[in-house]
N, C-alpha and C positions, 0 to 999 in steps of 0.2 A: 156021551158021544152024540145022541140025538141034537141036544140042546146045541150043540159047536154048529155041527149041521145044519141047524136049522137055522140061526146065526150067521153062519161062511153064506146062505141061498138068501136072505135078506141084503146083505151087504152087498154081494154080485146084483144081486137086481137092483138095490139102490144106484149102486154102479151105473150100472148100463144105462138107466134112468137118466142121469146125471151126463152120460156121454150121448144118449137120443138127443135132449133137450141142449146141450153146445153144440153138435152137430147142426141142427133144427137151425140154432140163433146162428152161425157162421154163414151155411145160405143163405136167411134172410138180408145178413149183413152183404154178404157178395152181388146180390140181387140189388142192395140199395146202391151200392158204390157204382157196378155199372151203370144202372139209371141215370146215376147223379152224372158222372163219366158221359155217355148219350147227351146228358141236356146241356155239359158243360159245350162239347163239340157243334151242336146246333147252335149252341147261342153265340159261340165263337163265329159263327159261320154267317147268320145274320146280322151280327156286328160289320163283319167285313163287308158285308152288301150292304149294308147302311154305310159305314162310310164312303163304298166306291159312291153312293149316289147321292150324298151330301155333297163330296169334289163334284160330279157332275153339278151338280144345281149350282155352287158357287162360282162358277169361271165368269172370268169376265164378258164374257158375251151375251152370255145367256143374261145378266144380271142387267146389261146395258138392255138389251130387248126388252125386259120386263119392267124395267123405268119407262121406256119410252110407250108400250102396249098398255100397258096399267096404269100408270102412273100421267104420262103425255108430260111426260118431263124431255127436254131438250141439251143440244151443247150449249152452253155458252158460249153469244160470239158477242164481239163489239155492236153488231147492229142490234142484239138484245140485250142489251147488259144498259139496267136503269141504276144510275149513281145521285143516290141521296142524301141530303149532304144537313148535319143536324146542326139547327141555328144556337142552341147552348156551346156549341163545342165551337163554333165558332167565335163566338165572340169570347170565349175565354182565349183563344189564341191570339186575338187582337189586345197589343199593349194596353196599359191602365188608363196612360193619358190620352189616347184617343177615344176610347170606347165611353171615357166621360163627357169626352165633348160633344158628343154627339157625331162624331165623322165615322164613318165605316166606311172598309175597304168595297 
């Protein structure tokens, strides 16, 4: 009877062993998940502030501003607008029999 004994007090203690040490790992694991949970919500959250301030920086005004303060770029109007006009392309648009005779438009 000893020996059963002593047998049944090994096996309970491995036991308990065995349920300290899952207990042990289950908080550790609860403790990582909300971590993870916390960082997921931060990171969602400075996501969304970075986009609100991406739209901010892209509108169009703000983008016109900063061509013209940085850049010294302008509208295009008829009083600035330089039209160049490439002499290949031209003379391929002039018929065959002219452009050997020597006459140009």
């Amino acid at each position: 009877m000893n020996r059963v004994n002593l047998l049944l007090l090994l096996a309970v203690i491995a036991s308990s062993l065995v349920l300290i040490k899952s207990a042990y790992d289950t908080r550790r694991l609860f403790a990582a998940i909300h971590k993870a949970e916390v960082e997921a919500l931060r990171l969602a959250g400075e996501s969304k502030r970075l986009e609100a301030e991406r739209q901010a920086q892209a509108t169009s005004l703000r983008v016109e501003r900063t061509a013209r303060e940085r850049l010294a770029m302008r509208t295009a109007t008829p009083a600035v607008t330089l039209y160049v006009v490439d002499p290949a392309a031209r003379l391929a648009a002039v018929p065959a029999s002219m452009a050997t005779s020597g006459v140009a438009r």
